[in-house]
N, C-alpha and C positions, 0 to 999 in steps of 0.2 A: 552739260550732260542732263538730259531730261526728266531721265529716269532712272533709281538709285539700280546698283547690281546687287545680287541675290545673295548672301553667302550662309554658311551653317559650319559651325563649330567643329574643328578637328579634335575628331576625339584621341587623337593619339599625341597633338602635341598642344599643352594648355595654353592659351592666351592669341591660335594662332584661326584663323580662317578658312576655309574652300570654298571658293566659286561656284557656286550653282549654275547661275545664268550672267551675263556680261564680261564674259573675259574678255571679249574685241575690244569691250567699249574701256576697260581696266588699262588694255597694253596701249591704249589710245592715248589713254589722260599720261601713263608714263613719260611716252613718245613726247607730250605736250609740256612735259615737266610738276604737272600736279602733286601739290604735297600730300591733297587727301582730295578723297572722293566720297558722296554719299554709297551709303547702302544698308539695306535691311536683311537681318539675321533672320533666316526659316529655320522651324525645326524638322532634321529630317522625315519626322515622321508626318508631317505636318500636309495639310491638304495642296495649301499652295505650292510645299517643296516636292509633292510628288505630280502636280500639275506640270513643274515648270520640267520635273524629269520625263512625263511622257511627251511632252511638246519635243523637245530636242529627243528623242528616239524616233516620232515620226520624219524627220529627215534625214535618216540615214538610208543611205542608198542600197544596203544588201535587206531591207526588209521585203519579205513577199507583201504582194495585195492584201492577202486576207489578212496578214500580221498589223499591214496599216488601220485596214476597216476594223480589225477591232480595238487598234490601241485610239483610236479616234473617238468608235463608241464608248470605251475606257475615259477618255478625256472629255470628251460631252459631257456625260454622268459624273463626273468630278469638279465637274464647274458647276453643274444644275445643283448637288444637293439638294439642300430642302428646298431648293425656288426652280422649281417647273416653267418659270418664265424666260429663262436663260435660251438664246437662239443661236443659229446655227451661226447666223451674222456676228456674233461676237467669238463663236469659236475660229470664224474667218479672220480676225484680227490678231488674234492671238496667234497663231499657225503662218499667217501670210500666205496662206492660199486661198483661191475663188470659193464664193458660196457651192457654184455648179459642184466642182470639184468634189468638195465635203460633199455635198448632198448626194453623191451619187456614191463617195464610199462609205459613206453612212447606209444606205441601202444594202451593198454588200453584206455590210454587218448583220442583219436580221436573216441572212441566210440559214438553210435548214443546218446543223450540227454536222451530219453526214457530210453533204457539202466542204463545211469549212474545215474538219479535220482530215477531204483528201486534199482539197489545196495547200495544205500547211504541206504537204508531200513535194511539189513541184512548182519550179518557178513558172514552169509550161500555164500555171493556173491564171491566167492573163486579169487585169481588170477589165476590159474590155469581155471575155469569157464571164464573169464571175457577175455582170454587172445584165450582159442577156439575163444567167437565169435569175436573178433579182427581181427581174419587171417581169417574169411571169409569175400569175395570182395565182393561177391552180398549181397544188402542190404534184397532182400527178406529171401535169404538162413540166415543170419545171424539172422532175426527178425523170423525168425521159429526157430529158435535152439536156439532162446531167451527165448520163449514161451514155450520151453518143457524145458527149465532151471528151469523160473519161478513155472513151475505146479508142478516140484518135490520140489522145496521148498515151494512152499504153503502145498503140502499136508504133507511135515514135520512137518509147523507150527502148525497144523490141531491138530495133535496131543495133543498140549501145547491150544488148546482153545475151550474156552465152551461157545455155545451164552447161556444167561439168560434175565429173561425180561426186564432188564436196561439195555440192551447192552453186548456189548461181555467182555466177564470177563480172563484175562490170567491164564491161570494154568499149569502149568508141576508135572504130575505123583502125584500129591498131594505136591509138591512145590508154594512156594507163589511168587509171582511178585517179590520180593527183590532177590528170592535164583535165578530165570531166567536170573535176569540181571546179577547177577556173576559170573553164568554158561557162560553167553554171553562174557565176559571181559573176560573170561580164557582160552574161546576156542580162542578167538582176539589174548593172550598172544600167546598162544601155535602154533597159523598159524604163529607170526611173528618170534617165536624164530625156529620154520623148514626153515623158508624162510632163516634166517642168516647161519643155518647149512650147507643149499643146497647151498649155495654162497661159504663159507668154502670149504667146499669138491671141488667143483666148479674153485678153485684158488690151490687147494691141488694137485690136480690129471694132473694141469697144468708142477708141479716138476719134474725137470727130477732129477732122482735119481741113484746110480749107485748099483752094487752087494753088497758089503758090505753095502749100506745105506739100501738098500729092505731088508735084512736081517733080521738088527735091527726092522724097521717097520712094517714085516707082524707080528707078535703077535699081537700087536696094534690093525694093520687093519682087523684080522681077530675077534677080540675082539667087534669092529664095527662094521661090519659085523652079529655076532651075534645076540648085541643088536638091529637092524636094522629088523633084521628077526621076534624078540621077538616080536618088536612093531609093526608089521607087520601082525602078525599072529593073 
């Protein structure tokens, strides 16, 4: 094991442990028969131990975009401290995922306020959506092309709602409120498991490969390619 697992003190039962970070690598040495393993005690209040709890929240798959960009900017600024020298490249190692990646939801994060408190509203707030208005400079040009954002997802919402005399009532297609929110969760699932693909492919295509190895691989890639198309179409 390379590197000790993380643990902090159960404050409810004395002498005993909780896992921070390396449970895999803990049911691993089990599996292996290990009588003991390294590991370093955090305190929970402690910088490292809340480092190592926003790194595991950014991979949870019901998080919105703008939840990630800012637990990322949270986590940049918690590694930097007082050393301003600290780079995106080393928040890339810690996270496992690409510099591009980060850097472009690190830009989400410096979005105007307005902005990020209506995307906390809907998962509709895509990163791909959120990451346009980013790279635009002028704040007017950006808060226009926020507002023709906004009106196409309202009048999607439009769809799924029926005012009645008590207020406005959810409904999708003759779906009840419970079956919308698990449409909601699945469309969340299905933005973050593209986003891990396109990072994949993303670090794939970085390979350099020779004659013989293309070989082997375009069946594959053309197999991809396909499916690509299929879902696409």
């Amino acid at each position: 094991m390379l590197d000790p697992i993380l643990v902090r003190e159960n404050e409810e039962k004395n002498g005993f442990y909780i896992i921070v970070d390396g449970e895999r690598r803990w049911r691993a040495c089990q599996e292996l028969n290990f009588a003991n393993i390294k590991c370093r005690v955090v305190s929970s209040d402690s910088e490292g131990y809340k480092i190592v709890a926003l790194t595991q929240n950014l991979h949870r798959d019901d998080l919105l975009p703008i939840e990630k960009a800012n637990a990322f900017a949270q986590l940049l600024s918690k590694m930097q401290g007082e050393n301003e020298n600290v780079k995106q490249s080393e928040l890339m190692k810690i996270v496992n995922l690409s510099e591009n990646y980060i850097s472009e939801i690190l830009k989400i994060s410096t979005l105007d306020d307005a902005i990020k408190e209506e995307a906390l509203k809907s998962n509709k707030w895509s990163i791909n959506r959120l990451l346009q208005l980013a790279k635009i400079k002028s704040q007017d040009l950006r808060m226009k092309k926020f507002n023709e954002f906004k009106a196409v997802i309202g009048r999607k919402r439009e769809g799924r709602r029926e005012i009645g005399g008590k207020g406005e009532k959810i409904i999708s297609r003759g779906k009840n409120s419970a079956d919308t929110a698990t449409q909601d969760k699945k469309i969340a699932r299905l933005n973050s498991r593209a986003d891990i693909f396109a990072l994949f492919l993303e670090k794939f295509v970085k390979i350099k490969f020779d004659d013989a190895e293309k070989e082997i691989i375009t069946p594959n890639l053309d197999k991809i390619q396909k499916l690509i198309n299929k879902v696409l179409s």
